[in-house]
N, C-alpha and C positions, 0 to 999 in steps of 0.2 A: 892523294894519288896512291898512297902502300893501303889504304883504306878500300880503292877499289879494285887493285891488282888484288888482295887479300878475298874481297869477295869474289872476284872470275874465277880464281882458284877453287874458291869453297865452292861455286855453283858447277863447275866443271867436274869438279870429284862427286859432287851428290849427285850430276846426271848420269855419271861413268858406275855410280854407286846402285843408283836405280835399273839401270840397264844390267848389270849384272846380276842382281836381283831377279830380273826378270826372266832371263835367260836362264839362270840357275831352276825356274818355276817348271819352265818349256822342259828343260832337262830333268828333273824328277819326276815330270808327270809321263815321260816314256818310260820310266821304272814303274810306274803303276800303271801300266797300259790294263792289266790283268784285272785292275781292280773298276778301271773304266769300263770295261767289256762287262764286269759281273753286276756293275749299277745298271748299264743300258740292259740285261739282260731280265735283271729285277724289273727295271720299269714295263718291258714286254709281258711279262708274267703279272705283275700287278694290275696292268691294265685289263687283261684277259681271265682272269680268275674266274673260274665258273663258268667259263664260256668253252661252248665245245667243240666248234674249230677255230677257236683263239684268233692269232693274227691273220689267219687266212679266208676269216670272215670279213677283211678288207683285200683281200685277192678278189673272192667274190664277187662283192661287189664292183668293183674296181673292171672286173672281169666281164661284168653285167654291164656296164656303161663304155668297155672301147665295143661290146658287140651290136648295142644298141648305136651309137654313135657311129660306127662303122659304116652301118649300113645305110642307116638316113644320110650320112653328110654324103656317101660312097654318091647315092640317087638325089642327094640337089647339087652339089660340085661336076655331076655327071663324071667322075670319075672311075675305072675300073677296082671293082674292091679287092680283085688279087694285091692290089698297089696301094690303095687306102686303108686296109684295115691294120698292116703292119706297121703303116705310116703313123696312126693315129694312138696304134696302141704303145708301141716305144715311144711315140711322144707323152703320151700321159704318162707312163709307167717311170719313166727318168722324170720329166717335169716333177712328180709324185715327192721324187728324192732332195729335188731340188728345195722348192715349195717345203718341203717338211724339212731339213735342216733351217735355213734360214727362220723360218716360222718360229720353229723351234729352240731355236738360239737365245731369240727374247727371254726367254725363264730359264737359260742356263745356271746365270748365278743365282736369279732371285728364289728358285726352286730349292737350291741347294744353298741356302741364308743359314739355316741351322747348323751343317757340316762345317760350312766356311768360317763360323764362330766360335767353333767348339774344338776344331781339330786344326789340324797347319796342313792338311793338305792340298799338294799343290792347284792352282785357279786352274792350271792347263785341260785337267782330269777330268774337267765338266766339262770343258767344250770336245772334249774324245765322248766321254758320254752322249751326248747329243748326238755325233755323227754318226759313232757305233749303233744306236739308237735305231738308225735312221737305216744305216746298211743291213741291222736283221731282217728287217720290212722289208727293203727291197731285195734281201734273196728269197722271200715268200712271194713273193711279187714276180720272180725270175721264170716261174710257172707260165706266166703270160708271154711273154718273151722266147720262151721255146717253144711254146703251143703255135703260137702264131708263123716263128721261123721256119716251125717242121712243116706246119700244115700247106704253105701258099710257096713252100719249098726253097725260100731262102737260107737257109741253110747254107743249099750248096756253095754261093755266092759269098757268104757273108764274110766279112776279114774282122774276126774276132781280135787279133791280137791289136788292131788298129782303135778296136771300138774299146778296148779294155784301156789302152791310154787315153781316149776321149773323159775314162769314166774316173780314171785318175785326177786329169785336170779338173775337172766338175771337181770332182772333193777337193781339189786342193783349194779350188776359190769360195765354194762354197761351206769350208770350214771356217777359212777367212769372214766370210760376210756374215757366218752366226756367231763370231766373238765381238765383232763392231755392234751389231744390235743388242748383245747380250749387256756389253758394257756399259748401253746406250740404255738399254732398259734397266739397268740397276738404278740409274741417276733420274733417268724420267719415264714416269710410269706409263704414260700414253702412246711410245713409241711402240708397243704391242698390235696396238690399231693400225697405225701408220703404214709398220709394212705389213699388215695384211693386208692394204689397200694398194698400198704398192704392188704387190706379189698377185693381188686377182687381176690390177692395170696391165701388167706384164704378161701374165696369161692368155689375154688378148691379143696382146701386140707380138708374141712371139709364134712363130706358126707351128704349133702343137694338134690343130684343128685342118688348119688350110696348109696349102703347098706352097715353099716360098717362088717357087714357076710362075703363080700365078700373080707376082707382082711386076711391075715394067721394070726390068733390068735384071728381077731374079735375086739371085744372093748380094748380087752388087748394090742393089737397093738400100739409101742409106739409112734407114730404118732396121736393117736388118745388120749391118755393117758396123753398127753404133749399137746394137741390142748383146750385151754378153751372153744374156740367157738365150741366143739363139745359137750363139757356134758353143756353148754344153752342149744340146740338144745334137744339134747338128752333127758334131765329135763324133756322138756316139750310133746314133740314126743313120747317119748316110753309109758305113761301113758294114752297118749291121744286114742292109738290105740293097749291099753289092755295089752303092753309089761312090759319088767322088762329095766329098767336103771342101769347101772352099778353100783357096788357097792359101790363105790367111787364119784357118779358125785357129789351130794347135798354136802359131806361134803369138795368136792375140791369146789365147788363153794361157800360154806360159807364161806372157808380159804380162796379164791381170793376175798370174797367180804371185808372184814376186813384187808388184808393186805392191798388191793389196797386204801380202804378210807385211811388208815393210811399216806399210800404214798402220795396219794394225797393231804389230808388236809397238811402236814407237808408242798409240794412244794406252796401249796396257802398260805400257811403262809406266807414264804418267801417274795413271790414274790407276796402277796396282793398288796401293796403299790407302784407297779408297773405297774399292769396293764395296769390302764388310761395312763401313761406315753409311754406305749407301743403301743397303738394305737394313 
């Protein structure tokens, strides 16, 4: 009996031991924010080296497919393209951010295998790197977004300060969802594939393309109801071009940004002291 009250004790103190650990990690890696912004900054410049409009040769293109896209889908959807092409193009251009943290999550750690074995700095640093990453691109990307606002005169409409919380919660969940993969892919190497198969399946089913109008019930449609990655989208889309958001997306994306950290932190708890070992 004092044999197993003796071990509840000791497993209690190493989870209380572990948790603080981990929390301790979260906490120093906002003291390095500075130094996460100057890796995602490297990775921009490293990638584009030599190249003469750098990141903005994925504006372009990017740029070249909502206008192609625009106009085809505008004449088989029969819809008007003052309404479809700002529809289609803040869908890609957010989807873009989404789709690329997540994505990109998977190699947080394994990317950075060498730093994380050589140095003590904190695990948190890489997954801010990631997201930073991912924010420089999307304010090259921001170019689209006001071209399209000004042009079809959204603008006047738009409730920015609505759509800028939309674009908080997205980050907040989607920083979440690239530490589970990241962690997910340090241990098994295949779950790289995985969600990118997941993440093209979703791209589908989320209406980034089509209008959710044109489903029976609309937003109420439980496809749509049940899809996170459409009230992101949604958040920040329907504000941006004068609309109403469903009445439920902000406080389902609060509740998925809090359960999911919760999930989260508790699996890096665990499985902190793992990591390096994993890669």
């Amino acid at each position: 009996m004092q044999i197993a009250e003796h071990m509840l004790r000791t497993g209690r103190h190493g989870t209380l031991h572990e948790f603080g650990m981990a929390f301790a990690d979260l906490k120093a890696s906002t003291k390095r924010i500075g130094l996460a912004w100057s890796l995602a900054w490297h990775d921009i410049v490293s990638r584009y080296r030599g190249s003469i409009l750098g990141p903005f040769w994925i504006t372009l293109s990017m740029g070249l497919m909502v206008l192609g896209m625009g106009f085809l889908y505008a004449e088989i959807f029969k819809v008007p393209i003052q309404r479809y092409m700002p529809f289609v193009a803040l869908g890609i251009v957010f989807w873009g951010v989404i789709v690329g943290v997540i994505t990109e999550g998977c190699d947080t750690f394994v990317h950075a295998s060498g730093m994380l074995s050589q140095t003590s700095l904190p695990m948190f640093t890489f997954v801010w790197r990631t997201v930073l990453r991912n924010l420089i691109t999307l304010a090259h990307h921001m170019v689209i977004v006001v071209v399209v606002l000004v042009w079809f005169g959204y603008w006047k409409v738009a409730n920015v300060p609505l759509a800028m919380l939309g674009i908080f919660l997205m980050l907040l969940n989607v920083s979440w969802a690239s530490m589970a993969v990241g962690i997910a892919s340090a241990r098994f190497r295949d779950v790289p594939q995985i969600v990118g198969s997941v993440m093209q399946f979703a791209m589908f089913m989320t209406p980034i393309f089509w209008e959710p109008s044109r489903m029976s019930g609309g937003r109420a449609h439980a496809l749509l109801v049940l899809n996170p990655f459409f009230h992101m989208i949604d958040g920040i889309r329907a504000p941006l071009m004068g609309g109403q958001t469903g009445s439920g997306t902000y406080p389902i994306l609060a509740l998925l940004a809090v359960v999911g950290w919760l999930s989260v932190f508790t699996a890096f708890t665990l499985t902190r002291r793992r990591i390096v070992h994993y890669l």
